[in-house]
C-alpha positions in Angstrom: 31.3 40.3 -41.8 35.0 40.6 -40.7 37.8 39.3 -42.9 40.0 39.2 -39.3 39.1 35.8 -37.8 38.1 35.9 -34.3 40.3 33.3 -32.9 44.2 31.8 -33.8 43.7 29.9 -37.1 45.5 26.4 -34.8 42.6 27.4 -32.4 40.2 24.5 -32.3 37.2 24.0 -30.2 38.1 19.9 -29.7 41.8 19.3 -28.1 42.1 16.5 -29.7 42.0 18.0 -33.1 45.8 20.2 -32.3 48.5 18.0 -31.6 51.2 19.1 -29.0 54.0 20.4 -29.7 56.7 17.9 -30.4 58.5 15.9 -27.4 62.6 16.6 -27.2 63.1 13.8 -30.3 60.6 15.9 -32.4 58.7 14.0 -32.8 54.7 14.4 -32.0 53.8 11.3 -30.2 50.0 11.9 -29.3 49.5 12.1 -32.9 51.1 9.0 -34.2 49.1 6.9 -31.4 46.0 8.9 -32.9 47.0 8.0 -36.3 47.4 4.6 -35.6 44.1 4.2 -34.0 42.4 5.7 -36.7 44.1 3.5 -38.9 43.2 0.5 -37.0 39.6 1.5 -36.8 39.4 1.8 -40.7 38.9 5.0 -40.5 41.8 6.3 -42.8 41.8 3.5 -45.7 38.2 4.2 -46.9 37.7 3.8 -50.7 36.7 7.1 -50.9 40.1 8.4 -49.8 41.8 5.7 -52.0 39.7 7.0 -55.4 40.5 10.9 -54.3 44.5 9.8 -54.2 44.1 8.1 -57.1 43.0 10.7 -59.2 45.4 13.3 -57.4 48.1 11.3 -58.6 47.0 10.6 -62.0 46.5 14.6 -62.3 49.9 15.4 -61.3 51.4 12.9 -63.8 49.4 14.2 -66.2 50.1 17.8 -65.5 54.1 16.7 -66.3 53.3 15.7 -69.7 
């Protein structure tokens, strides 16, 4: 088994999943409107991602001690 990967590591088999490059304000609008889908759909705000940043940031404060 190769270490070299076979395709670019932004290569992804689903379009949707590589943003464009950003528009002349730099700004990458297809992704905010996905963003804000996803976010209206519920699918960002789980509790699961809520517990995970939790303990992220109680680790890095901790870590500063």
């Amino acid at each position: 088994m190769s270490d070299t990967p076979t395709r670019p590591l932004n290569a992804s088999a689903d379009p949707d999943d590589c943003p464009p490059r950003p528009g002349d304000d730099g700004i990458r609008w297809e992704l905010v409107h996905r963003m804000k889908r996803l976010i209206a759909q519920g699918k960002l705000d789980t509790p699961e991602r809520w517990a995970l940043a939790e303990e992220m940031l109680f680790r890095a404060t901790e870590d500063r001690r």
